[in-house]
C-alpha positions as CSV (number, residue, x, y, z in Angstrom):
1,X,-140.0,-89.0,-128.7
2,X,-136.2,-90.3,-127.9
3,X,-137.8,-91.7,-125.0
4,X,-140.2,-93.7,-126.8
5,X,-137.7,-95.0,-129.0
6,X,-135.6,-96.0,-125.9
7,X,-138.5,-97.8,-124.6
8,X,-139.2,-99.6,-127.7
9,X,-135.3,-100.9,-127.7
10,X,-135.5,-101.8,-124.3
11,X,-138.6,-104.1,-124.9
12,X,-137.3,-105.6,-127.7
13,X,-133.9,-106.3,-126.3
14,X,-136.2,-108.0,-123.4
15,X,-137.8,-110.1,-125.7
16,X,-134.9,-111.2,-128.3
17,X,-133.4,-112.1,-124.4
18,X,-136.6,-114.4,-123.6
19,X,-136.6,-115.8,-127.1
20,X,-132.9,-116.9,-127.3
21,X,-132.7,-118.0,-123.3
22,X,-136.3,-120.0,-123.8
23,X,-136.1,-123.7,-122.3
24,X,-135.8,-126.3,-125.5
25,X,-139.0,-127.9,-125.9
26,X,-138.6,-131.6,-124.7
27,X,-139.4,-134.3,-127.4
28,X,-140.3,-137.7,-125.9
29,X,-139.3,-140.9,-127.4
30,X,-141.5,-143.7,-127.2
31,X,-140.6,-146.7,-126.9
32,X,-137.5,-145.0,-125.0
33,X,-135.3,-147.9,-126.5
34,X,-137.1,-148.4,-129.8
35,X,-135.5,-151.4,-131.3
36,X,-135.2,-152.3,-135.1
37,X,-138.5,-153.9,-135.0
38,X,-141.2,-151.4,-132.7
39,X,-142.9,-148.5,-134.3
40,X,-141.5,-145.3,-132.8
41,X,-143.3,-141.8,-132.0
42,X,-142.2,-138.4,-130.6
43,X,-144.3,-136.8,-128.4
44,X,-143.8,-133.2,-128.7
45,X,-146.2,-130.3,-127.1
46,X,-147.5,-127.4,-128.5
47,X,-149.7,-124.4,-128.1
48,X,-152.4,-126.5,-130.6
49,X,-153.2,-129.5,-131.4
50,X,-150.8,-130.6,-134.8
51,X,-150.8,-132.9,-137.4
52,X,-147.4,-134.0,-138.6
53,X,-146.1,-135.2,-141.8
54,X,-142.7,-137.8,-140.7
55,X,-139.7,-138.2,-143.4
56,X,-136.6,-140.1,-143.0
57,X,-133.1,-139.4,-144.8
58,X,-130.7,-141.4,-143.4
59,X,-130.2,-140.8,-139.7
60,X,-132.4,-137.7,-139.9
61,X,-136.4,-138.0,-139.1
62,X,-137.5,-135.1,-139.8
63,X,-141.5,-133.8,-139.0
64,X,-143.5,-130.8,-139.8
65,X,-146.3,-130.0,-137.8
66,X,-149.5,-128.6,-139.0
67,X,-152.3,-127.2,-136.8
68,X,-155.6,-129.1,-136.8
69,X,-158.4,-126.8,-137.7
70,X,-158.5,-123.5,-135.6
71,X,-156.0,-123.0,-133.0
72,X,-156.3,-120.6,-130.0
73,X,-153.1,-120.3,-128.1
74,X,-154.2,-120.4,-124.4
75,X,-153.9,-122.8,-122.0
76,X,-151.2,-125.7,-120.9
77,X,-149.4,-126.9,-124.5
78,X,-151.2,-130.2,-126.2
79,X,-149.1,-133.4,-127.3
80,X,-148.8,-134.1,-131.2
81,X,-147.4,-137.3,-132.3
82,X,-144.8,-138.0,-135.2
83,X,-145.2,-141.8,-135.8
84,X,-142.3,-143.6,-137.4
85,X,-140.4,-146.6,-138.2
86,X,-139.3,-149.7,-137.4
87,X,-135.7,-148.1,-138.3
88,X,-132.5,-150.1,-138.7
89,X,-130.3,-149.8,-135.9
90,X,-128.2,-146.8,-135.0
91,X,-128.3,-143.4,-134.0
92,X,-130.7,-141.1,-134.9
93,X,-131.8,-137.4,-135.0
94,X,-135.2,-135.9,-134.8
95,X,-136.3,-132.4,-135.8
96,X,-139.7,-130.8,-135.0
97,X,-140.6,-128.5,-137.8
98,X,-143.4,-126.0,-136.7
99,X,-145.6,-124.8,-140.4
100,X,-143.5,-122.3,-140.9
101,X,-140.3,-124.4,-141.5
102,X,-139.1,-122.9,-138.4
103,X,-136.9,-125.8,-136.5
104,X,-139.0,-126.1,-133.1
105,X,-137.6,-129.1,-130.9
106,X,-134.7,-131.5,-131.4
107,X,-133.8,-134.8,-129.5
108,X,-131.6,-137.6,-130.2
109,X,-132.5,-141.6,-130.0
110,X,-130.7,-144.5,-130.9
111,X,-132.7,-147.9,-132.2
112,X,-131.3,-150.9,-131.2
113,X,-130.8,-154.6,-132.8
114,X,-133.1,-157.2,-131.5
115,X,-131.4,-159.9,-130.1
116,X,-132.1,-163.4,-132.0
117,X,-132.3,-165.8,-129.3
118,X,-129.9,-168.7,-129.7
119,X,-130.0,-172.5,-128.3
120,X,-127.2,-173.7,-125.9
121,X,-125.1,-176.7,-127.2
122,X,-126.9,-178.9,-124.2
123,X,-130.4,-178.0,-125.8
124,X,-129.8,-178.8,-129.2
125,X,-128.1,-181.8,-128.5
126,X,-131.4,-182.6,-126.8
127,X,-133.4,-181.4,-129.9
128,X,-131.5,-183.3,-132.1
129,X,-132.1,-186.5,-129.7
130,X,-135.6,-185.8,-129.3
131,X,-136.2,-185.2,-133.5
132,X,-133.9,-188.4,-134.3
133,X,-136.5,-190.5,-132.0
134,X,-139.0,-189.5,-133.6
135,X,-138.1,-190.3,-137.3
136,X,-137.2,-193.4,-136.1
137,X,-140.1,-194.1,-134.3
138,X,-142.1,-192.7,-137.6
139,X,-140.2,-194.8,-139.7
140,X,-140.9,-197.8,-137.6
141,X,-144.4,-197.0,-137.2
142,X,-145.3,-196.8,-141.0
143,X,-143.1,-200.2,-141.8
144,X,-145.8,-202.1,-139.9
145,X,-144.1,-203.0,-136.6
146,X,-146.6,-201.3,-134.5
């Protein structure tokens, strides 16, 4: 008997062990630089295929994954998607939730600004050249010297 309890320790030591040295589950960003304008999704695999409901707080997206119908544990893991965004710019986290609330991958990202692109002095001197012609051109046009 005190060598079936032994046993029993043993294997659950073993396990607790592989539970708490387990690889983290990687979450993929996509885009990998998601700026303030592009829709965002994590790609994170599981046993089943998931469903996931996405909330943002702040700098916190947070998903819960649901399975999709039935769900039989064998084989290689199956990508679920969390879409999001745009977001504003800055630096955020994501948390996988599995259905039982139980926190299951974390990664973060950081959105970007988009760059609004700017003229150079030369150009808009240019622009301003080639917009004055034309009103003058227009305005010369409709007073009848053709």
């Amino acid at each position: 008997m005190r060598d079936m309890r032994t046993i029993a320790v043993a294997i659950a030591l073993l396990l607790a062990a592989a539970v708490a040295g387990a690889a983290p589950v990687p979450v993929t960003i996509v885009p990998a630089v998601p700026n303030d304008l592009s829709p965002i999704a994590a790609i994170v695999p599981f046993q089943c295929s998931m469903t996931a409901s996405t909330v943002v707080n702040g700098f916190v997206v947070r998903s819960i994954f649901t399975p999709q119908g039935g769900c039989v544990e064998i084989g290689p893991p199956v990508n679920s998607v969390a879409q999001f965004g745009p977001l504003p710019p800055g630096t955020y986290t994501f948390e996988a939730y599995d259905e039982s609330s139980r926190l299951y991958a974390t990664t973060t990202f950081t959105v970007t600004s988009t760059a609004i692109p700017t003229l150079s002095e030369i150009t808009r001197a240019l622009l301003l050249l080639a917009l004055s012609a034309t009103g003058v051109w227009s305005v010369g046009w409709r007073g009848g010297s053709r």
